[in-house]
N, C-alpha and C positions, 0 to 999 in steps of 0.2 A: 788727247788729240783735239777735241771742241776748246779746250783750252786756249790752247795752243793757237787756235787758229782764230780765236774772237778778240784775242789780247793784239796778235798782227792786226788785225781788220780794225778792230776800235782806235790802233795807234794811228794808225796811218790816215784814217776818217780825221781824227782833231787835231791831224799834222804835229804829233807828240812823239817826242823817242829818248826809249828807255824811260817809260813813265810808269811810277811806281813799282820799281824792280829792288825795295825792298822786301816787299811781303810777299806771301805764296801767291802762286795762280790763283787761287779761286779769287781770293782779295783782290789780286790785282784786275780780274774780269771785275770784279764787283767793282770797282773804285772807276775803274775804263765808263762805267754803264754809268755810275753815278753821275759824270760831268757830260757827258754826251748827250748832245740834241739830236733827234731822230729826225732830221728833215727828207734826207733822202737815204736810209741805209738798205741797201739790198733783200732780194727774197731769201737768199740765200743764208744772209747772218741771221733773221729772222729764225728759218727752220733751222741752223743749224743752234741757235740761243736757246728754243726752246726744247731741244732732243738734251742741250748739256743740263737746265735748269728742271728739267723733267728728271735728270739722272742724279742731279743733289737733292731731290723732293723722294726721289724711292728710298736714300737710303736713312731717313727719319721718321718719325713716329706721327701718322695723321692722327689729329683729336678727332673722333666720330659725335658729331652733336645726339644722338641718337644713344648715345652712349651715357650721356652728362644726367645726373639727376638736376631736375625743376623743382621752384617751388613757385607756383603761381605764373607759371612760363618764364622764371627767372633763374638764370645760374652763372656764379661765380668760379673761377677756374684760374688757375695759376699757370700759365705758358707763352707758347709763342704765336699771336695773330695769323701770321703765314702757313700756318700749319692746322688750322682746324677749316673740315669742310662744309660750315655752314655756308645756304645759299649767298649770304652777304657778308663781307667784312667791311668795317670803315676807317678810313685812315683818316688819321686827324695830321693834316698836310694847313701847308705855310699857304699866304693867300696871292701866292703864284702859281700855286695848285701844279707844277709839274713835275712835283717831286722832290728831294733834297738833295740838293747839289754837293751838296759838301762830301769827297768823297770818306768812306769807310763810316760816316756818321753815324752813331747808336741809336736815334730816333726811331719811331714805328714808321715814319714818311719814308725814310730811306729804304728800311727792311722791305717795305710792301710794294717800294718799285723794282728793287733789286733780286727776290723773289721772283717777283710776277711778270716780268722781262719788259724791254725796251717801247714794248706796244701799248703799253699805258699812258706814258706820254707822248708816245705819236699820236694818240687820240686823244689826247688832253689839248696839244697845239691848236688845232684848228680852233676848238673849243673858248679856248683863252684868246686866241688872235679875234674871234668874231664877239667878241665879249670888250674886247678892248679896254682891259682896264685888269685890277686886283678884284679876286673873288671876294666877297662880303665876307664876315662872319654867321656860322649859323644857314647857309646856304646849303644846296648838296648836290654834287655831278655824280654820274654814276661810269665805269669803264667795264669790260668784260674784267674776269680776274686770271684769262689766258693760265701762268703756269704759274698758278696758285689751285689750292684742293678748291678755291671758294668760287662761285661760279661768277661772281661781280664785287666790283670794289666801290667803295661808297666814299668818294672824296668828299670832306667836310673841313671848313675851317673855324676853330675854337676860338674863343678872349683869349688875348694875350695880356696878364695882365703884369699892373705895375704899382706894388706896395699894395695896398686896399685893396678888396674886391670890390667894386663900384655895380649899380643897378644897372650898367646896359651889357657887365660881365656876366653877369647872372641870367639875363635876358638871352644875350650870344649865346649860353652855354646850354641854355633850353632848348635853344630852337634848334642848334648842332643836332641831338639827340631826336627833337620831334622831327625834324625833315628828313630824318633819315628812316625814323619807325614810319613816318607819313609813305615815303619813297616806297621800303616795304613790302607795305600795305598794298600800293598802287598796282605794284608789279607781280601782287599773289606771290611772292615770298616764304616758303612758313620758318624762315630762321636767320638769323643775323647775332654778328658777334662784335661788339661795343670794347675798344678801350680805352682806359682812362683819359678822356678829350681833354686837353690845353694844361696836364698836368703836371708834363716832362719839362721844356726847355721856353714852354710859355709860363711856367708859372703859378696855376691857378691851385691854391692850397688844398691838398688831396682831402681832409675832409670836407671841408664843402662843396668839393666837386664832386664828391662820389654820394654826399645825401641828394642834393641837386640831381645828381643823374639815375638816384635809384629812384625818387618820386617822380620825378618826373614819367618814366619809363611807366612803374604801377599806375599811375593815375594814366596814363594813357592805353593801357592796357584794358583797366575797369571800362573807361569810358568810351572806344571801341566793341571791345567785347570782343577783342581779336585774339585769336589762336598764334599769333607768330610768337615763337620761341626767340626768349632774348639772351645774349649771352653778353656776362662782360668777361672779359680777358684780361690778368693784368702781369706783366710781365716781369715783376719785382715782389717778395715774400712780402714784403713793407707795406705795397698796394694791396695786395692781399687781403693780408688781414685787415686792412682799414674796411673794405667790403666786405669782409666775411664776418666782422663785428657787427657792420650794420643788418648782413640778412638775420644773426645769429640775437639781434635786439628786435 
């Protein structure tokens, strides 16, 4: 029925018909949400988006951080971002930061707005309009995480890189990770879940991004002296073990 009734509403909002009526409903809501700007859509699609995105969130398996063994406030885990309820999640989003357009995209950018319903970039707009420009790398906004288990989403954008890793990729890909543990920190947090930053469709060669982000994470860790539990998530067995080599060395 919610179906039903957000595929009519999103069609007719971006003056589209018969869009994407090869794949099922849910796809097709998801793919409707993907290209849609939230300028002005009703209270209505609102409540009624988040009762449907609350109904495909009951019937999957939440990760419980509380559940995860640590080693030194650090844990590696094989799954899906959208699904675990530590206080923070962070997407590693393009530096238009509204999310990715592209519909049914594989990316974490896409899963974590399409998840987390259309109110993430209604409150990214203003954000980016009064910003006037592309979000830096290594920067970091923060959104509620609405119908996500996570209770806020941590927009960050990662190097994109190209052949070489170059010193201001390695630079970008530190600060992605510290302004986010900084944010945090700020906000009394005690848990946040990290995936693999600018790994996917930027490029950054998964082993050095993941020694990169696990020193980086420890060393800020020791040199705080902070209790927040950090998690990385990685969405692929491959990624995986590339981290699970390294807690396991």
């Amino acid at each position: 029925m919610y179906e039903d009734f957000l595929i009519d509403y999103l069609t007719k909002y971006n003056n589209l018909r018969n869009a994407f009526v090869e794949v099922n409903k849910n796809d097709r809501v998801r793919a409707l949400m993907n290209i849609t700007m939230p300028y002005n859509l009703s209270d209505e699609f609102y409540q009624k988006e988040g009762v449907y995105l609350k109904s495909l969130l009951a019937k999957k398996s939440i990760i419980n951080v509380e559940d995860l063994e640590f080693k030194n406030n650090i844990s590696f885990i094989l799954g899906d971002i959208t699904l675990i309820d530590s206080d923070a999640i962070v997407n590693a989003c393009n530096s238009r930061l509204l999310g990715c357009l592209s519909p049914l995209h594989y990316c974490v950018d896409n899963a974590i707005h399409s998840f987390a319903g259309l109110e993430v970039r209604r409150d990214l707009l203003p954000i980016m309009e009064k910003q006037n420009g592309y979000e830096k790398n290594g920067k970091v906004k923060v959104t509620k995480g609405y119908n996500l288990p996570s209770k806020f989403i941590f927009h960050t954008v990662g190097p994109r890189v190209a052949g070489i890793v170059s010193e201001d990729d390695k630079i970008d890909l530190e600060n992605s990770y510290l302004s986010c543990l900084k944010k945090a920190c700020e906000m009394n947090l005690e848990s946040i879940t990290f995936p693999s930053i600018s790994t996917g469709v930027f490029a950054y060669p998964i082993l050095e991004a993941s020694k990169l982000a696990v020193e980086t994470v420890k060393k800020y860790l020791a040199e705080t002296n902070s209790k927040l539990k950090v998690v990385f998530i990685l969405h692929s067995e491959k990624d995986y073990n590339v981290y699970k080599e390294l807690l396991e060395s």
